[in-house]
C-alpha positions, 0 to 999 in steps of 0.5 A: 500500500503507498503512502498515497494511499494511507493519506487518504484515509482519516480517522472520520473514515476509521471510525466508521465500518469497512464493507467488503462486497464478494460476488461471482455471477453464476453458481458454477462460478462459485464452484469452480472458480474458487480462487477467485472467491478466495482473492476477494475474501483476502481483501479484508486483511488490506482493510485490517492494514489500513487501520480497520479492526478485523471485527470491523470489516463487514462482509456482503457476500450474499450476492454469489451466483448473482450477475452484476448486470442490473441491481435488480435481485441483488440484495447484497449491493442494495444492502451496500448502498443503503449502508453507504447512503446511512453514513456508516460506511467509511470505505468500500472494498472491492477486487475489481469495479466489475464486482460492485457492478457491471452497469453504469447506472448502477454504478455512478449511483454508488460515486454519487453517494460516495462522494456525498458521504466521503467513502472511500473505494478500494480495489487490487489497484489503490484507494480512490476518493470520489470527491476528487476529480482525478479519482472520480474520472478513473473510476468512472473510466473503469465502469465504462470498461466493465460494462462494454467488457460485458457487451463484448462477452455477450456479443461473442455468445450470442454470436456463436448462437446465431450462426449455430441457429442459421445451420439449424443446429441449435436446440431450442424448445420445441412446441408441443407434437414435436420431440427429439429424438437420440440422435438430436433430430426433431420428430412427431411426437409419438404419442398418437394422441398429441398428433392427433390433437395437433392435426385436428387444430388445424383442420378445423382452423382450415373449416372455420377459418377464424382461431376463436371459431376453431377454440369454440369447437375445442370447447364444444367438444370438450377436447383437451389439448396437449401441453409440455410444463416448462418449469417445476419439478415436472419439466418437460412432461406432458400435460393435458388443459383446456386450449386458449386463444393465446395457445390456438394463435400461437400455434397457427402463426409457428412455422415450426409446424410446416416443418421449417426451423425458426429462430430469432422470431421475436424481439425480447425488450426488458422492463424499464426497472431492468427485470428479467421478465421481458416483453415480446414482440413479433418480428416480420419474416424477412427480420428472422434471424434463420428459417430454414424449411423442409427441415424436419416432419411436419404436420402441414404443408408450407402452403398451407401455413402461408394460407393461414397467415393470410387468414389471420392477418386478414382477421385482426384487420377486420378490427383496424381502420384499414381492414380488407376482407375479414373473416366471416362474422355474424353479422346480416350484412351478406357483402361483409369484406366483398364490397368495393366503392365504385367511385375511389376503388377503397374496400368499403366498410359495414355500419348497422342501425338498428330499428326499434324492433331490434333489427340490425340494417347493414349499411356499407360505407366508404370513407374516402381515400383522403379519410385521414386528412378529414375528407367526407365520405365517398358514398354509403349504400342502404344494404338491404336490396343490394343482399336480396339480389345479390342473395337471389343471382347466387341462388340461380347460379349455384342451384345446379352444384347443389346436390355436388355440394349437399354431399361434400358437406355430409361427408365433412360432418361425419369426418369432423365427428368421428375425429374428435370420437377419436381423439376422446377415446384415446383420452379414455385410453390414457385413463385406462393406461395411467389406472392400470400403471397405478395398479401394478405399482400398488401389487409390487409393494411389500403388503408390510410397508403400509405407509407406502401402500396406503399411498399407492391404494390412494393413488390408485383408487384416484386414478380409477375415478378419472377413468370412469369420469373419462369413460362418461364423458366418452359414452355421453358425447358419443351418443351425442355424435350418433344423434347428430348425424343419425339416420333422420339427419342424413335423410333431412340432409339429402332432401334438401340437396336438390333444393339449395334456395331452401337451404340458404332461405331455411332460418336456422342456417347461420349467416356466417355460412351463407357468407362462407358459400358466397365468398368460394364463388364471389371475389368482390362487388363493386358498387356505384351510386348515382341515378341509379345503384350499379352493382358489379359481381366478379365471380372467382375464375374471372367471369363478371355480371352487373346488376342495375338496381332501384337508388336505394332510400336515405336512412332519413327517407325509411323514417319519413311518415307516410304521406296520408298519415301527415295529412291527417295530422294537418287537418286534425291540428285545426282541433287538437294539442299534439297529444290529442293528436297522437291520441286519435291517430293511434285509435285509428292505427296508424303508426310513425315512419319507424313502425312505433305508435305515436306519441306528442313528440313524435307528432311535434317532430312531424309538424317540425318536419313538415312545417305545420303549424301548432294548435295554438299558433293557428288559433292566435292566427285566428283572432285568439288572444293569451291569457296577458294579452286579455289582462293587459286590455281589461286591466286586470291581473292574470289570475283575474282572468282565469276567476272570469273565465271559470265564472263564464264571463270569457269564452277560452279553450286549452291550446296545448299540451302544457294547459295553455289558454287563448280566449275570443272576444266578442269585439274580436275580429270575426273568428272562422266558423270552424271553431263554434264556441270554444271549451276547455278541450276541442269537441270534448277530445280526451 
């Protein structure tokens, strides 16, 4: 130690404790690296030259087996820098700067607080005091090189990983149907059943075409999914769930299972507080670090997987701005994802209203190629006509396919069914099979050992009731099966296959599948509103046709009141309030342009429509006056001219809903004879 050194340190640091910090970054290190170890424990002899007592150098080797890349799940250096923020420290040791920390934050942190409470830092080299310039800038020049010697490290490994991934070489974690084999090579699962439920995920994703619609029919049929744990003390072995979204999406987007090997698909951001968990993010194909295809079995075709890609690509923009041709929903708008405007080329969007009754009206609207610069929309079309004749040419032009089509589809249901019958007796048979182990264990045990036998009993007693919970489960859900494509079915079935427009028309067919049926024939619709409404069909193959239809009604024209039902209105207010009106008019039955009875403010929103005048805008046209204008020429109060009017002294009559009065005056100018004598309601109208 020079005498450099031992100026720097003081009494004020002597009477305060020596911490010495003792870290290796992996468990093998602490292992195998021993001398290592022994060189930073040997480091409290040189507090104890300096002038520490032995008892008063204080040892933080909790952190052993712990990187120094992030403070994060380091007690010991939080511990450290808690101690030197307290004052109590009066100099850290350490065998090198990347002991304490290979991270600069973490580390100019630990300066800061050093200076600020005159620590001193020591480490193989001398002592420094970070008050001081000179010193400071060293220890600062050595944080910078400890946390780059850490890049460099693992860019070399990661490196060596890279170029191993793009020989595909590298072993990673396969997805669940997949295994390696002894020699390293990837291959199906053997175990049938995990195959089975792979190969039956995606064929249902190839029949419904939406994930949600492919883990409903999982749901539905109570299937479970395989799944391998990635973690605890049964890593590795296979387990049995229910399937998720997440899992169905996960799946259908893995290349893996076209048989190419992928790395590099996903990018791993840290949290901001510099944790282990991570947020992942998909990167696009050409970002991929390796893909390398026809590189092991698979389970589908390349194809296919692009196919499905496509597919889910096209549905999650169905729910942003941009959306195309998105999968087929529930919706009654037959075009859905079909349409095309006639006038800017865009893909034109469904808006529903919906009418009081609860009846969805698709409405299909384009917004305008310039609909981010806040430009109005191109045109929207009422969808109601457009889906019955689109609805009616479809019928006409598949009718002589339909005996063809009937038939392909009672062969996919009985396909579908008997795959998941499969798939649940093999469930049965893994019950069977885990009862059966459970039994042959129980009889290998010594009958004397009863501590063990018991365990075993328990064990397998537990197996046998999921067997036959397993076996209910089959035999309910098979009776199920046969009852869905009995006999009478497949009679219903061919019936109807030489009657396709009673099958599209029949009620209990759902609209996903007419869409589904349109869209294997039809590519798209443009439509064109002027005059009149041009609808173009481009069939798939190229053939096209056009249909001229009627201009579609506004929204504001399907709510207009019926012509004769507004005259009526005008000459029935000559006599009656709004609410009188409303009244008659419903004893008569006659309803509003939305089919809804009337009511006073409908009527009121008739006249506003309409221009009509009020009741009492017509009497006061008349010669009527109100109740001031009355007070104001006799003199009197207001209430005084409802005591003369309840006394017959002045003849008045209610105008309006709200109990206003008007009043004829004899010297009045001559009021039309219509009126007669006026009373508190017209001609005792309720």
């Amino acid at each position: 130690m020079n005498s450099e050194g031992h100026q720097k340190v003081t009494t004020s640091h002597l009477k305060r404790d020596a911490y010495l910090y003792v870290r290796q970054s992996t468990v093998r290190q602490v292992i195998e690296n021993t001398e290592s170890t022994q060189r930073q424990y040997a480091l409290r002899q040189r507090a104890v030259a300096l002038g520490w007592p032995n008892d008063r150098v204080i040892v933080i080797d909790s952190d052993l087996g712990q990187s120094g890349a992030s403070a994060v799940d380091r007690e010991g250096f939080q511990k450290l820098v808690a101690e030197v923020g307290m004052g109590r420290a009066g100099i850290v040791l350490g065998l090198e700067v990347s002991r304490l920390a290979r991270n600069s934050t973490d580390w100019h942190r630990l300066l800061e607080i050093c200076a600020l409470t005159d620590t001193l830092i020591l480490d193989e080299d001398g002592i420094y005091d970070p008050a001081h310039f000179n010193d400071r800038l060293l220890l600062g020049l050595k944080g910078t090189m400890s946390e780059a010697e850490l890049h460099v490290l693992r860019a070399r490994l990661r490196g060596g990983i890279i170029n191993k991934a793009r020989r595909g070489e590298l072993r990673c974690r396969l997805p669940v149907g997949f295994v390696y084999d002894g020699g390293g090579h990837v291959v199906l699962d053997p175990d049938k059943q995990v195959q089975e439920s792979v190969r039956l995920l995606f064929a249902t994703f190839a029949r419904t075409g939406a994930a949600h619609a492919t883990l409903k029919y999982f749901r539905q049929e109570r299937l479970l999914f395989p799944t391998r744990l990635g973690n605890g003390a049964n890593r590795g072995e296979l387990a049995w769930t229910r399937l998720s979204l997440g899992r169905t999406a996960s799946i259908l987007h893995n290349p893996w299972y076209a048989g190419a090997y992928a790395f590099g698909r996903f990018r791993w951001r840290k949290r901001p507080d510099g944790g282990l968990c991570c947020r992942r993010e998909s990167l696009p194909r050409a970002e991929w670090l390796a893909l390398l295809r026809d590189a092991h079995p698979a389970y589908i075709s390349w194809e296919e997987y692009e196919r499905n890609d496509q597919r889910l690509q096209a549905s999650a923009k169905s729910l942003g701005w941009e959306r195309g041709r998105e999968s087929p929903r529930e919706g009654p708008a037959l075009l859905q994802g079909r349409t095309i405007c006639g006038i800017c080329g865009s893909r034109m969007h469904v808006h529903y209203n919906t009418r009081r009754s609860g009846q969805l009206i698709p409405n299909y609207v384009c917004y305008g190629r310039g609909r981010l610069l806040g430009d109005g929309a191109c045109q929207s079309i009422l969808g109601t006509d457009i889906d019955a004749a689109v609805s009616k040419l479809l019928v006409e032009a598949v009718t002589p396919m339909a005996l063809e089509l009937t038939l392909a589809i009672q062969q996919e249901v009985a396909a579908r069914l008997d795959e998941a019958d499969r798939l649940r007796h093999r469930q049965v048979e893994r019950a069977q099979y885990e009862a059966d182990h459970a039994r042959r264990r129980y009889m290998q045990v010594d009958a004397a050992n009863r501590l063990v036998a018991d365990s075993l009993e328990a064990e397998w007693n537990a197996k046998l009731r999921r067997l036959g919970e397993a076996q209910e489960e089959y035999q309910r859900q098979h009776d199920a099966d046969q009852l869905a494509v009995g006999q009478a079915e497949r009679q219903r079935i061919l019936a109807l296959a030489t009657d396709f427009p009673a099958i599209w028309r029949d009620p209990t067919t759902p609209q996903r599948e007419r869409k589904r049926m349109l869209a294997l024939l039809v590519e798209d619709i443009t439509l064109l509103k002027q005059q009149e409404l041009t609808v173009a069909i481009r069939f798939r193959g190229g053939a096209t046709t056009t249909l001229t239809l009627p201009r579609p009604l506004t929204p504001q024209q399907l709510r207009a009141t019926d012509p004769e039902v507004r005259r009526q209105i005008d000459a029935l207010l000559d006599e009656y309030t709004d609410a009188q009106v409303a009244n008659l008019l419903n004893q008569r039955q006659m309803h509003t342009g939305t089919g809804a009875t009337f009511n006073s403010t409908s009527v009121r929103w008739v006249r506003s429509s309409a221009s009509l005048n009020s009741l009492k805008k017509r009497l006061i046209d008349a010669g009527w006056l109100t109740t001031k204008q009355v007070a104001a020429r006799f003199g009197v109060s207001i209430s005084t001219v409802g005591a003369m009017r309840g006394k017959g002294r002045l003849n008045g009559r209610i105008c309006s809903d709200k109990g206003e009065w008007l009043y004829w005056l004899p010297d009045s100018s001559q009021a039309p004879s219509s009126h007669g004598t006026a009373t508190s309601t017209a001609r005792g109208a309720v």
